[in-house]
OpenMM code with the backbone's topology and positions (N, CA, C; nanometers):
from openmm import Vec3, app, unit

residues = "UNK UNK UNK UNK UNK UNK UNK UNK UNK UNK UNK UNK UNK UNK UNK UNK UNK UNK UNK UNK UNK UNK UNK UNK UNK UNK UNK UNK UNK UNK UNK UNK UNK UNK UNK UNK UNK UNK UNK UNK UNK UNK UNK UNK UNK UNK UNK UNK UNK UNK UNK UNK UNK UNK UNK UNK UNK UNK UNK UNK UNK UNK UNK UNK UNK UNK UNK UNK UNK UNK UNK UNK UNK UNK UNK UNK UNK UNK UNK UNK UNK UNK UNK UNK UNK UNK UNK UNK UNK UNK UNK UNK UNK UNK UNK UNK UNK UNK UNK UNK UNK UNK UNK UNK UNK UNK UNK UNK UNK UNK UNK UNK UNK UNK UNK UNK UNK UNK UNK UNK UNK UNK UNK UNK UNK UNK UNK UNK UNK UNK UNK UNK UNK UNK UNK UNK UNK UNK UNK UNK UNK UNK UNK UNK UNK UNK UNK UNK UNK UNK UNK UNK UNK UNK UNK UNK UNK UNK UNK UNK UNK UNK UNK UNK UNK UNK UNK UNK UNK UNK UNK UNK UNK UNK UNK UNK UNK".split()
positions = [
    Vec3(-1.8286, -2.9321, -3.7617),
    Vec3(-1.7037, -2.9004, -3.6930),
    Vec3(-1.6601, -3.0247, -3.6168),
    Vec3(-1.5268, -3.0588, -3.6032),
    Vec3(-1.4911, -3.1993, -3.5663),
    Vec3(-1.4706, -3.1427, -3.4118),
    Vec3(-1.4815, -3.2931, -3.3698),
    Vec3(-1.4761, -3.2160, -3.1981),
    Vec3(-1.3214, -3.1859, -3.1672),
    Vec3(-1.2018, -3.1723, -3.2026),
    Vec3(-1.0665, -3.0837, -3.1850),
    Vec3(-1.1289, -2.9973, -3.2317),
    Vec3(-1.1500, -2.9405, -3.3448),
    Vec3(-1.2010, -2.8369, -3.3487),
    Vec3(-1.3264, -2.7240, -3.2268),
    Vec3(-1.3804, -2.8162, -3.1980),
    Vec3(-1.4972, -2.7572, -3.1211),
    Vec3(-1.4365, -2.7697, -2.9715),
    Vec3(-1.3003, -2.8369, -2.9518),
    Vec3(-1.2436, -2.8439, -2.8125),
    Vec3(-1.1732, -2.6755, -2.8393),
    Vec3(-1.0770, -2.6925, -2.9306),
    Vec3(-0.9965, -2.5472, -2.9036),
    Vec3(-1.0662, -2.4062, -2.9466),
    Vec3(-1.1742, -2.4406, -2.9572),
    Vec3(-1.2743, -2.3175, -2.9535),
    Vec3(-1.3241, -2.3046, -2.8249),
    Vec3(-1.3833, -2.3895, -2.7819),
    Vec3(-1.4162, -2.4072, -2.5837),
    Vec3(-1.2857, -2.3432, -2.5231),
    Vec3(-1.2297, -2.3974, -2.5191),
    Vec3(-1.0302, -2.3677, -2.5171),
    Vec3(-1.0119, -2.2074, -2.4937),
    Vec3(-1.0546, -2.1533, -2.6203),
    Vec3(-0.9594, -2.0505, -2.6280),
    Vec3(-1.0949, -1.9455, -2.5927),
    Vec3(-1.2089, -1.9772, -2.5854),
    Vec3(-1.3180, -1.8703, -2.5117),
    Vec3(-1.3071, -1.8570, -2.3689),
    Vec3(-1.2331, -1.9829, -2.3012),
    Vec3(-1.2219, -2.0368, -2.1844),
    Vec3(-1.1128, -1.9270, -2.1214),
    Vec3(-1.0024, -1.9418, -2.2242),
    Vec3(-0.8402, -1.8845, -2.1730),
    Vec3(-0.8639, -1.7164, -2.2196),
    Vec3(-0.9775, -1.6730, -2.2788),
    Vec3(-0.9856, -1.5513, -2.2812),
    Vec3(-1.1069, -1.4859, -2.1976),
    Vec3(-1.1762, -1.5456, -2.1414),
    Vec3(-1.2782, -1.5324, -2.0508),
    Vec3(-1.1973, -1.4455, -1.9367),
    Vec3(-1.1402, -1.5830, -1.8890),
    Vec3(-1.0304, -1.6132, -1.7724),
    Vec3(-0.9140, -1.4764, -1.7473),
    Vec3(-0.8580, -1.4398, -1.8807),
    Vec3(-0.7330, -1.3238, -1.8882),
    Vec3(-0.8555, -1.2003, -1.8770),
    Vec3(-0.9334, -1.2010, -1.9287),
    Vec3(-1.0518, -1.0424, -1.8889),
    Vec3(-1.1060, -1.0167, -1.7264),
    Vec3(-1.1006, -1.1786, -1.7015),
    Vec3(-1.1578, -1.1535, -1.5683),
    Vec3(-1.0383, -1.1266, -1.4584),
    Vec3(-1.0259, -1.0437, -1.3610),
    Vec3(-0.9514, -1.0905, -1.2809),
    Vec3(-0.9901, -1.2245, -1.1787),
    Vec3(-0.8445, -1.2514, -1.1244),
    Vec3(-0.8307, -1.4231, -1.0249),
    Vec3(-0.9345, -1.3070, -0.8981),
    Vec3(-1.0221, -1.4194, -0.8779),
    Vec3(-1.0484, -1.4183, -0.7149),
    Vec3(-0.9319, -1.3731, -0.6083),
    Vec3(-0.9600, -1.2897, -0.5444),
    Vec3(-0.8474, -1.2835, -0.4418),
    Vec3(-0.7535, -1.1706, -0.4819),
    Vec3(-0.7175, -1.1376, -0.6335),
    Vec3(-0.6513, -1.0341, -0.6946),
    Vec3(-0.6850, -0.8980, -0.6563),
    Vec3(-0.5775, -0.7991, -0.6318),
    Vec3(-0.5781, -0.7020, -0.5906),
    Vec3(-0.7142, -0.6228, -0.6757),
    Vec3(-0.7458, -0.6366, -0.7572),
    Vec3(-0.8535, -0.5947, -0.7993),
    Vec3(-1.0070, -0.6165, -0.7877),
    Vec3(-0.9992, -0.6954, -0.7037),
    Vec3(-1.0968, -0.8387, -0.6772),
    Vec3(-1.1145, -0.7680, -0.4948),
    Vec3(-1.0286, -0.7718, -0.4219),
    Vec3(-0.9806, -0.7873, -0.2626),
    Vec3(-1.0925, -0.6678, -0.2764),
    Vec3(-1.1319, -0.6528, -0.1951),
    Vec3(-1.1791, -0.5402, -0.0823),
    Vec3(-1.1187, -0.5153, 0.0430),
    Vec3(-1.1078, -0.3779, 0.0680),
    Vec3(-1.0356, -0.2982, 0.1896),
    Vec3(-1.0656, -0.4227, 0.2957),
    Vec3(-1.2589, -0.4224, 0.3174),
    Vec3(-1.2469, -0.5460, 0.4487),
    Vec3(-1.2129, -0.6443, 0.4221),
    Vec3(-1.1795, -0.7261, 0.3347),
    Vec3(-1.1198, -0.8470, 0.2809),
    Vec3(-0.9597, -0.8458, 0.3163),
    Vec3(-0.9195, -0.7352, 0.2961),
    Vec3(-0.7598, -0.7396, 0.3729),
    Vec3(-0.7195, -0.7467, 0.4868),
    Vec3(-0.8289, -0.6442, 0.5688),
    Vec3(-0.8078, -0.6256, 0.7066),
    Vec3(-0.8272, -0.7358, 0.7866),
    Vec3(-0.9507, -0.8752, 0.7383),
    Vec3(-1.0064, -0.9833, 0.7875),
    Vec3(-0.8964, -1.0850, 0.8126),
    Vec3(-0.8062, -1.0458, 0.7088),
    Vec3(-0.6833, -1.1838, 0.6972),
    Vec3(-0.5872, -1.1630, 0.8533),
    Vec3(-0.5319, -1.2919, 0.9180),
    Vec3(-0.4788, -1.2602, 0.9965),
    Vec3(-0.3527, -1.1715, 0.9045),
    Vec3(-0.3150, -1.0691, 1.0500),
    Vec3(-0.1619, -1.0179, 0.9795),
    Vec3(-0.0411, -1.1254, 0.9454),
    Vec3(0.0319, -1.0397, 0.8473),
    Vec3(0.1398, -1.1280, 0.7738),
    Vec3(0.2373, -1.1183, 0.8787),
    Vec3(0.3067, -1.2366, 0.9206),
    Vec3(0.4158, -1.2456, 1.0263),
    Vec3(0.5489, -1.2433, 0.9436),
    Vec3(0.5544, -1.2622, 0.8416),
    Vec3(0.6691, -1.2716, 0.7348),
    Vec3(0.6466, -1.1023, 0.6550),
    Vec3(0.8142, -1.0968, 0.6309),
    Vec3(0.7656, -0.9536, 0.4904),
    Vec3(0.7319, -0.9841, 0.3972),
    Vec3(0.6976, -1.1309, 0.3589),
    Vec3(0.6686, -1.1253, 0.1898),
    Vec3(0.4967, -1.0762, 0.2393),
    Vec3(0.4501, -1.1662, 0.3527),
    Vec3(0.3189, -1.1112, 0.3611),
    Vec3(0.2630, -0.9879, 0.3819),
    Vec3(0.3536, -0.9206, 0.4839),
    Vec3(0.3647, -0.7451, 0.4597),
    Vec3(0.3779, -0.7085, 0.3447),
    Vec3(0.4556, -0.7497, 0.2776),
    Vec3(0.4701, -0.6815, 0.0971),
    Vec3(0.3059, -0.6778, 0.0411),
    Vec3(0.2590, -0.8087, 0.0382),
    Vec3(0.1458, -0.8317, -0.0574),
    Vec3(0.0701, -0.7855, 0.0220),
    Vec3(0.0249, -0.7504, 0.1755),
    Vec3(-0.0683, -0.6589, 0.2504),
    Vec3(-0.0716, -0.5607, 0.1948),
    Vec3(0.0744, -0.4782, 0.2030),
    Vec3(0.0967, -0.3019, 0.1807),
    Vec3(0.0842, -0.2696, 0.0291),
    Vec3(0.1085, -0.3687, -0.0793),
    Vec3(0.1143, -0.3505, -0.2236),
    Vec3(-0.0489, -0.3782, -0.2505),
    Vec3(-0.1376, -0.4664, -0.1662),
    Vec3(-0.2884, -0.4284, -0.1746),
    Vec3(-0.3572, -0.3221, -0.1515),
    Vec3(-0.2892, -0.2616, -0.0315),
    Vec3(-0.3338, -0.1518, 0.0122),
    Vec3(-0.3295, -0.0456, -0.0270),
    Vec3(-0.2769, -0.0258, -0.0969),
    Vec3(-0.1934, 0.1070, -0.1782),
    Vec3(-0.2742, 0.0487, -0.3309),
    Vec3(-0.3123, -0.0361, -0.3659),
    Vec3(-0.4013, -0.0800, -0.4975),
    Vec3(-0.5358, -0.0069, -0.4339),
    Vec3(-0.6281, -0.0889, -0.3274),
    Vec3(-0.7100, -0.0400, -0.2989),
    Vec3(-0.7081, 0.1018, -0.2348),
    Vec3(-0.6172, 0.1927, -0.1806),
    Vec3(-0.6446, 0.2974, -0.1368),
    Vec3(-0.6264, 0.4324, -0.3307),
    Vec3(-0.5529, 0.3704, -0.4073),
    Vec3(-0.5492, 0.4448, -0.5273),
    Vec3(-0.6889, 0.4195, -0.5623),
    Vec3(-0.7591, 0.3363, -0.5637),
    Vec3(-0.8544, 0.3133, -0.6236),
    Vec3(-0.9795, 0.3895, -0.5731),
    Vec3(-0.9709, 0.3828, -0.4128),
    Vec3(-1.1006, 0.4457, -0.3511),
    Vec3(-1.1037, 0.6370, -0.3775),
    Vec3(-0.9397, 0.6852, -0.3843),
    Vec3(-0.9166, 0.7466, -0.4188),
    Vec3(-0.9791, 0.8381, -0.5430),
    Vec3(-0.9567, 0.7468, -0.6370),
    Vec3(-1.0579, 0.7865, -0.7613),
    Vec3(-1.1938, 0.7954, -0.7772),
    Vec3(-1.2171, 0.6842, -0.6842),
    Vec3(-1.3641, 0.6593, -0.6836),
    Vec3(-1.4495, 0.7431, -0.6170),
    Vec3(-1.3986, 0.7933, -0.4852),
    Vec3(-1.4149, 0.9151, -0.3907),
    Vec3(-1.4063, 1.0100, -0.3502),
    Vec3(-1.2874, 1.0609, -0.4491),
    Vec3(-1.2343, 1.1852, -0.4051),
    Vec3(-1.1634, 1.1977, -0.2857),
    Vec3(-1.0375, 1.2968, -0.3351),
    Vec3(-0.9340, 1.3231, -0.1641),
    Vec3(-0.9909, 1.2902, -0.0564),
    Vec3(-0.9994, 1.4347, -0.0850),
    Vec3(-1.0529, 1.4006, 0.0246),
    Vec3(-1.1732, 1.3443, 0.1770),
    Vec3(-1.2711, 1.2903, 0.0956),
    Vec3(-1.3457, 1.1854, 0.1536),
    Vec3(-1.2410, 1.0660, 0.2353),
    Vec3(-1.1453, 0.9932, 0.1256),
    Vec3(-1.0875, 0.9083, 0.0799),
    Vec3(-0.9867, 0.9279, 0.2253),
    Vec3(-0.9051, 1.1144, 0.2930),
    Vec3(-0.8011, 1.1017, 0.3551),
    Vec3(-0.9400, 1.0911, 0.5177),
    Vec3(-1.0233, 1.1111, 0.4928),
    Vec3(-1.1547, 1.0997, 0.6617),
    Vec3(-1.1182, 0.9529, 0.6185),
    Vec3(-1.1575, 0.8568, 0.5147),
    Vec3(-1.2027, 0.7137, 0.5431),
    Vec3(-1.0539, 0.6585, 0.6077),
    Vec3(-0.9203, 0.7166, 0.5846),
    Vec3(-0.7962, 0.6206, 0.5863),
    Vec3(-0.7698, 0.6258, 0.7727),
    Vec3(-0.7878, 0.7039, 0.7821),
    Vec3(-0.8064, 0.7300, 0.9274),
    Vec3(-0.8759, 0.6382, 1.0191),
    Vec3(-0.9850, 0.5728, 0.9486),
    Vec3(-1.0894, 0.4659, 1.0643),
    Vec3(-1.0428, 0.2956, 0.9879),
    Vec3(-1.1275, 0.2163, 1.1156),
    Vec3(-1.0786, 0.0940, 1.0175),
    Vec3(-1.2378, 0.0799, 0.8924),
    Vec3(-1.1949, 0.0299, 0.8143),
    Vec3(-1.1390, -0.0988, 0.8409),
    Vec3(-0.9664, -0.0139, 0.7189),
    Vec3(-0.9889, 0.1064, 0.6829),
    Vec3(-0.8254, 0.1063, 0.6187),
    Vec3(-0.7364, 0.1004, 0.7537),
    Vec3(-0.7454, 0.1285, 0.8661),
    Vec3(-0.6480, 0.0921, 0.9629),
    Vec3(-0.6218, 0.0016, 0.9958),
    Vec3(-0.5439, -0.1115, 0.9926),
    Vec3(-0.5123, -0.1697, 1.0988),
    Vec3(-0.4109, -0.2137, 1.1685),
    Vec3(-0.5107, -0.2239, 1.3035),
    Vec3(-0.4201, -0.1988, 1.4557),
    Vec3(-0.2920, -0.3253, 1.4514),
    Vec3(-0.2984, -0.4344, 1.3983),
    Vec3(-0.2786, -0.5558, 1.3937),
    Vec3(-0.0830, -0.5573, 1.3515),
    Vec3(-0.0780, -0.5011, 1.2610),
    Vec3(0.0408, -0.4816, 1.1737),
    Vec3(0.0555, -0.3313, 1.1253),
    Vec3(0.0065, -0.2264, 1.1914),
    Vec3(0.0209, -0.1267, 1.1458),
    Vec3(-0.0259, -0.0775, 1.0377),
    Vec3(-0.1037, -0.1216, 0.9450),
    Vec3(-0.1188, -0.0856, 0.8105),
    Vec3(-0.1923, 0.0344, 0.8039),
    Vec3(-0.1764, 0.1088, 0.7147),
    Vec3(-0.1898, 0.2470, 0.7589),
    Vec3(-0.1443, 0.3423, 0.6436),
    Vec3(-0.2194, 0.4388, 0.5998),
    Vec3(-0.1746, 0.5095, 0.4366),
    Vec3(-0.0970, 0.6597, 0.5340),
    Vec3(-0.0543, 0.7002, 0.4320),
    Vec3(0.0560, 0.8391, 0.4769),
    Vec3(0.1022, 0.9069, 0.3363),
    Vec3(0.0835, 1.0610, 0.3531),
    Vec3(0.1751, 1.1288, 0.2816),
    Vec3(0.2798, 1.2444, 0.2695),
    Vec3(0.3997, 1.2332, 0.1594),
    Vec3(0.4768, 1.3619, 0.1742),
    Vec3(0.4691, 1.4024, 0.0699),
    Vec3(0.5454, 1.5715, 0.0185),
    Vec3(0.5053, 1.6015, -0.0969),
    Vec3(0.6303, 1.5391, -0.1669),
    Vec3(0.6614, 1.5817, -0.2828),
    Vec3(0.8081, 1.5573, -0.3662),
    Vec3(0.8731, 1.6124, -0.3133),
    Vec3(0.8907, 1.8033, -0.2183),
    Vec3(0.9876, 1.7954, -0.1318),
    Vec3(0.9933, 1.7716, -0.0276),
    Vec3(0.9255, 1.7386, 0.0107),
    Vec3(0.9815, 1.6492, 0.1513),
    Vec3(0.8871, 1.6855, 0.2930),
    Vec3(0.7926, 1.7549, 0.1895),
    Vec3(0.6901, 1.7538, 0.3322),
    Vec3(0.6055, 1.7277, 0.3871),
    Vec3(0.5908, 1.6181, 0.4888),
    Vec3(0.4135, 1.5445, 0.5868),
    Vec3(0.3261, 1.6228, 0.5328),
    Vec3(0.2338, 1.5558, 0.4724),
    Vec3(0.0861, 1.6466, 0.3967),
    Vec3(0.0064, 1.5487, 0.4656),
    Vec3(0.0448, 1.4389, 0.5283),
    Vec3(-0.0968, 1.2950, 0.5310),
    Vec3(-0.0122, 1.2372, 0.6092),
    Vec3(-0.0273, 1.1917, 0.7891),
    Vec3(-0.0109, 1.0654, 0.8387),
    Vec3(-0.1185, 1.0472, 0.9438),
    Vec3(-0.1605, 0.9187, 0.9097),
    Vec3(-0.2021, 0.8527, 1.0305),
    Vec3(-0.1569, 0.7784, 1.1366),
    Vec3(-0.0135, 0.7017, 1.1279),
    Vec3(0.0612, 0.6434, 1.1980),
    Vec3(0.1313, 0.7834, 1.2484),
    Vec3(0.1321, 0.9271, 1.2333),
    Vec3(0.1873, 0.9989, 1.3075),
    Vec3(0.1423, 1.1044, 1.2696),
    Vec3(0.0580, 1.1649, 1.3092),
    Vec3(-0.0159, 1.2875, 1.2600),
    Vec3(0.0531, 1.4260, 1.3502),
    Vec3(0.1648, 1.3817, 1.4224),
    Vec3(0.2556, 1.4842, 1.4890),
    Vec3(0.3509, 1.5160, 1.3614),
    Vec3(0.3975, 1.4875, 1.2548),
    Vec3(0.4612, 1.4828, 1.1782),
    Vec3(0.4193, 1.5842, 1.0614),
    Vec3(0.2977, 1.6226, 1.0448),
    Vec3(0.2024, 1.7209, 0.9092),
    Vec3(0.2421, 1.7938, 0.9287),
    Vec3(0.2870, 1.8364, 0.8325),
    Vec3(0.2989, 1.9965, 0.8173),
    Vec3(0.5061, 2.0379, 0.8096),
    Vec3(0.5363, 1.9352, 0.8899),
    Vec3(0.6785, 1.9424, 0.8960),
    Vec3(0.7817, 1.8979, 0.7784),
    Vec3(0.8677, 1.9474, 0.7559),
    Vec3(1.0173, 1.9539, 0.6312),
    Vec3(1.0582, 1.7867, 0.6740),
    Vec3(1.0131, 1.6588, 0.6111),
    Vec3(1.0440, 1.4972, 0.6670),
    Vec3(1.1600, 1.4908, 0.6078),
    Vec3(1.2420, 1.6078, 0.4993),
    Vec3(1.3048, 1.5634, 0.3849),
    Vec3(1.4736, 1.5256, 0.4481),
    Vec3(1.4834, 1.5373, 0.5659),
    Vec3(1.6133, 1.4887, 0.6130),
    Vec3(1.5862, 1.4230, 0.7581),
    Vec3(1.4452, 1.4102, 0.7375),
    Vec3(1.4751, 1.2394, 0.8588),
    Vec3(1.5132, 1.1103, 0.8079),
    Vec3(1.5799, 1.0404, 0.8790),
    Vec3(1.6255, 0.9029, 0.8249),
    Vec3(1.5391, 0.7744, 0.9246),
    Vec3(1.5503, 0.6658, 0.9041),
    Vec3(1.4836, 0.5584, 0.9379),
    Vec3(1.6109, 0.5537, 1.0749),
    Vec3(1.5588, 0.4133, 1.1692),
    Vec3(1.6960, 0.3681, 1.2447),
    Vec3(1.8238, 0.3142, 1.1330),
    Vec3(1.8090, 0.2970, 1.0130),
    Vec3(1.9483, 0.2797, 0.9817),
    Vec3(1.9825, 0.3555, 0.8639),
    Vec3(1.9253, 0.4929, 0.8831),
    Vec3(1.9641, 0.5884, 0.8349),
    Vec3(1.8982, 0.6260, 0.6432),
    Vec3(1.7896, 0.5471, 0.6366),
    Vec3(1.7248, 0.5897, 0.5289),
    Vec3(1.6787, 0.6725, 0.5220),
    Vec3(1.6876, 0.8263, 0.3922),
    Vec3(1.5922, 0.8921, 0.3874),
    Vec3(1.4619, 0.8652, 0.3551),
    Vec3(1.3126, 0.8818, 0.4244),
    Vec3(1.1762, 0.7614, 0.3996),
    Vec3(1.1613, 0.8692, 0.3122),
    Vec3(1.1342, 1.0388, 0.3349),
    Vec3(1.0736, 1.0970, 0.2075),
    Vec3(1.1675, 1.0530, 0.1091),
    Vec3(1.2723, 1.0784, 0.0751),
    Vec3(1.3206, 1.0442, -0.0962),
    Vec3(1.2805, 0.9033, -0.1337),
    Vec3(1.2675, 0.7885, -0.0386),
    Vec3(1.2341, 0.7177, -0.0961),
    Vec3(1.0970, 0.6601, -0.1273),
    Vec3(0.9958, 0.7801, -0.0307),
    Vec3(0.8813, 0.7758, -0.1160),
    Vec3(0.8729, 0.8311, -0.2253),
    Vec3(0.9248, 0.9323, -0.2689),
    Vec3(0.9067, 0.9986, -0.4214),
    Vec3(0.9767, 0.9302, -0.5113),
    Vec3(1.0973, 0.8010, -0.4831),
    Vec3(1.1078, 0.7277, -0.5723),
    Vec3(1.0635, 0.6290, -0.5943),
    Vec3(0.9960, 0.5737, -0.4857),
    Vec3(0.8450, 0.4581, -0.5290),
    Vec3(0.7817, 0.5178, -0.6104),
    Vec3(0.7106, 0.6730, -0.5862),
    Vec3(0.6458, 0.7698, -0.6272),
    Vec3(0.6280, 0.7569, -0.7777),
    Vec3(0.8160, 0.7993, -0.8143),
    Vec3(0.7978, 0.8667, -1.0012),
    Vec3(0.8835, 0.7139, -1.0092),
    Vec3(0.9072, 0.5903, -0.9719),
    Vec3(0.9756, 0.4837, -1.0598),
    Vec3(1.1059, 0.4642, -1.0768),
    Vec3(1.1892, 0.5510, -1.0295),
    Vec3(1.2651, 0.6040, -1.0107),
    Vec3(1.3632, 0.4981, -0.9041),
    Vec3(1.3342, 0.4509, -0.8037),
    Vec3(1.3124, 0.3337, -0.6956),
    Vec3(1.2829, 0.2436, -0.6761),
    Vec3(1.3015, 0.2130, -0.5753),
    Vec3(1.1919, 0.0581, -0.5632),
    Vec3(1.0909, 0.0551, -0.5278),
    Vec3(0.9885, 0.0229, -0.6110),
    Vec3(0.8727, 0.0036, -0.5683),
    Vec3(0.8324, 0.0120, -0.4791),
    Vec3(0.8742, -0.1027, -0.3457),
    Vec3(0.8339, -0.1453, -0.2236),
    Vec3(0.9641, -0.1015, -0.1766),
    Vec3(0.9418, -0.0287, -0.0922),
    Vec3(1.0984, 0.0161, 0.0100),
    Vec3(1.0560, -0.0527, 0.1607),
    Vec3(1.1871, -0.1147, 0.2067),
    Vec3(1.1724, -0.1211, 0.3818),
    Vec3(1.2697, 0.0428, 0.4337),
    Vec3(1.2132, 0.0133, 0.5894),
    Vec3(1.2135, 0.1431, 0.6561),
    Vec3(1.2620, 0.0053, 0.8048),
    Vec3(1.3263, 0.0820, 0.8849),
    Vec3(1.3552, 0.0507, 1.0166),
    Vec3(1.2834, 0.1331, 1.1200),
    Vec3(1.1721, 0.0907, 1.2263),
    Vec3(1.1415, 0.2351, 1.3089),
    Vec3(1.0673, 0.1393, 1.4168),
    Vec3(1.0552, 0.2189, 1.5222),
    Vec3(1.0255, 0.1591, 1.6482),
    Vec3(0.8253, 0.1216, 1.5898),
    Vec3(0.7906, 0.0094, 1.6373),
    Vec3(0.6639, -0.0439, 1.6251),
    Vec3(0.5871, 0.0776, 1.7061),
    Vec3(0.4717, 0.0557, 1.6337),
    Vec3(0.3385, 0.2155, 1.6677),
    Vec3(0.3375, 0.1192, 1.8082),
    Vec3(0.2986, -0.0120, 1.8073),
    Vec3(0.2293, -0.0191, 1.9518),
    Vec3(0.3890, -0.0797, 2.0871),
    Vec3(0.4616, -0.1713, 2.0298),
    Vec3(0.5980, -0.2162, 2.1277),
    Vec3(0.6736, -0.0995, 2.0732),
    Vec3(0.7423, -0.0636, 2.0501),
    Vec3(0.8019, 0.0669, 2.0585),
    Vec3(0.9908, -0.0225, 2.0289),
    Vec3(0.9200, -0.1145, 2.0019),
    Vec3(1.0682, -0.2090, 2.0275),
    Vec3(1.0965, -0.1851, 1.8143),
    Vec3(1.2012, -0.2069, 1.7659),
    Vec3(1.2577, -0.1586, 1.6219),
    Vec3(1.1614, -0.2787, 1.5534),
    Vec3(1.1322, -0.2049, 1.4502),
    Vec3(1.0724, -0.3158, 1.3599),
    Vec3(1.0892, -0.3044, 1.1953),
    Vec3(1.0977, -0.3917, 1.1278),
    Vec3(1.0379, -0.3658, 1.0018),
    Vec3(0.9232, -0.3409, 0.9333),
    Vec3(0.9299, -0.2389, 0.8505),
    Vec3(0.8320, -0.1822, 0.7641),
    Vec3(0.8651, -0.1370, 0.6139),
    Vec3(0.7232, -0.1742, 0.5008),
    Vec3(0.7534, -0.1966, 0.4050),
    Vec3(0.6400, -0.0867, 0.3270),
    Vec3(0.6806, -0.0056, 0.2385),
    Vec3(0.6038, 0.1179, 0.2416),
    Vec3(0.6065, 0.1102, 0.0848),
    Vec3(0.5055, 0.1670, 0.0213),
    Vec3(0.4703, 0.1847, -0.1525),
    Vec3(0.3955, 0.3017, -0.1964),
    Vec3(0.4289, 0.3299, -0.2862),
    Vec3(0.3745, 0.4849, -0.2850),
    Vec3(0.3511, 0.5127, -0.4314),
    Vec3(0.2774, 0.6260, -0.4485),
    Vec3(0.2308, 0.6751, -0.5758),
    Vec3(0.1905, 0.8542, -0.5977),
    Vec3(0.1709, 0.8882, -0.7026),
    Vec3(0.2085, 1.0287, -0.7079),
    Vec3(0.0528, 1.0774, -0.7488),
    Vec3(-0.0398, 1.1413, -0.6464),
    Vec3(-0.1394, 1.1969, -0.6929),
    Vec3(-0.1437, 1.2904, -0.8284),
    Vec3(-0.2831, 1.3156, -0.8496),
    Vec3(-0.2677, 1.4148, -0.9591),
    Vec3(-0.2757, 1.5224, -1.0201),
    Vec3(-0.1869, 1.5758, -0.8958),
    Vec3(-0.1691, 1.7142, -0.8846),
    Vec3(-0.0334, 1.7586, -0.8991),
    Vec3(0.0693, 1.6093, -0.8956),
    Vec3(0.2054, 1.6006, -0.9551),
    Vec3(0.2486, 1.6146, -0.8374),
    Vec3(0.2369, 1.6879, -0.7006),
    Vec3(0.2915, 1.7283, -0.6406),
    Vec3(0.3107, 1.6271, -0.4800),
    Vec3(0.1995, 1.5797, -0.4668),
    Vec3(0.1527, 1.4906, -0.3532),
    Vec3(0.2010, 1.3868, -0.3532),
    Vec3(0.2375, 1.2607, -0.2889),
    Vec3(0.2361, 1.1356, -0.2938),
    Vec3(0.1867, 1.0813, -0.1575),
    Vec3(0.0977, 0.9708, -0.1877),
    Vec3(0.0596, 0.9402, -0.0874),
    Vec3(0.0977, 0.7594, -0.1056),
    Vec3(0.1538, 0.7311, 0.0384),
    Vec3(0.1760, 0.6102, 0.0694),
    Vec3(0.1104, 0.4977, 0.0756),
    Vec3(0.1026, 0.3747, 0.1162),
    Vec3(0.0427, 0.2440, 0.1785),
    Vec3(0.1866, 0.1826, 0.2639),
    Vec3(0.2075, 0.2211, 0.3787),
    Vec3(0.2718, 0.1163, 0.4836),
    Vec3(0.2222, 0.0330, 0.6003),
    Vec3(0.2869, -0.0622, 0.6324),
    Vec3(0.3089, -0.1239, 0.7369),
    Vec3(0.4384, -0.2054, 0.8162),
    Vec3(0.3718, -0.2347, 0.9316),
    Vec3(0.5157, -0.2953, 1.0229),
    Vec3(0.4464, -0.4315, 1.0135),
    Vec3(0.6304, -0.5077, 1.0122),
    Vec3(0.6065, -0.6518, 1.0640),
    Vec3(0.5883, -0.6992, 1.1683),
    Vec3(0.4810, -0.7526, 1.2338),
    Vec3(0.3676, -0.7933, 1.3219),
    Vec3(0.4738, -0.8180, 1.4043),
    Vec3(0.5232, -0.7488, 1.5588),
    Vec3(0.5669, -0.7312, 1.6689),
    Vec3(0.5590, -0.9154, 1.7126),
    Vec3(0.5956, -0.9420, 1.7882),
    Vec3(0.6024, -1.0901, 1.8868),
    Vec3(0.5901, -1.0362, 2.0328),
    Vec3(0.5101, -1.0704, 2.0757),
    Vec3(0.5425, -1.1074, 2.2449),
    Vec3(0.5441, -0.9568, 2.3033),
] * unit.nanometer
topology = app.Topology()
chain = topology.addChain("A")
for resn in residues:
    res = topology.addResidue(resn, chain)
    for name in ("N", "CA", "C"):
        topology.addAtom(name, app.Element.getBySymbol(name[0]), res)
């Protein structure tokens, strides 16, 4: 075998190794404490890729654990954190608190005609993160869990499999001062 030959064989075991494995650092790769360790994202793109991890790893522990184990673990850290809010939550498809930890005054109640501060409905637009329907990643306007002062938040969601549930991954953009 001539060595081009024996290069694009190295080559292409190399570039298919590589596509099987996931990248270091990839949402598939991250661990829950591996997210929480990073300082919080002061920007939304970094909230995006926080809350779009989180919602990878909380589907995942999900499966791996069962409900509800999975809704006791979302509750403590390291899935909490205090830092940026990050924090899982759910409503059903119609519109009702089944799951929050950022507001556990909220369970049990009809969310389906609260709006954000600038007037978003958050349940419809979790059930259209939910069924695809939406955008993926939705922002929300709402006073910060800890300054109470308006903040942004960027929320992602998915539809358990019971058809009926959806449960979230949000957070707020890291307060100042």
């Amino acid at each position: 075998m001539s060595t081009s030959a024996l290069l694009k064989v190295v080559f292409c075991f190399g570039f298919l190794a590589g596509a099987a494995c996931p990248a270091v650092g990839s949402p598939e790769t991250t661990t829950i404490e591996q997210l929480q360790a990073r300082t919080a994202g002061s920007t939304l793109e970094d909230l995006r890729r926080d809350v779009v991890q989180l919602a990878v790893l909380a589907r995942k522990f999900v499966a791996d654990k069962g409900l509800v184990e999975a809704l006791d673990a979302f509750k403590e850290t390291p899935w909490r954190r205090k830092a940026n809010g990050l924090h899982v939550w759910g409503v059903t498809v119609s519109g009702v608190s089944w799951y929050d930890v950022g507001h556990p005054d909220l369970v049990g109640i009809d969310v389906s005609n609260i709006t954000d501060i600038e007037g978003r409905y958050w349940a419809r637009l979790a059930r259209e993160s939910a069924d695809g329907s939406g955008a993926e990643v939705f922002s929300l306007l709402f006073p910060h869990p800890e300054t109470g002062l308006s903040a942004r938040g960027l929320h992602t969601c998915f539809l358990l499999k019971d058809g009926q549930r959806i449960l979230c991954a949000g957070g707020f953009k890291d307060a100042r001062g």
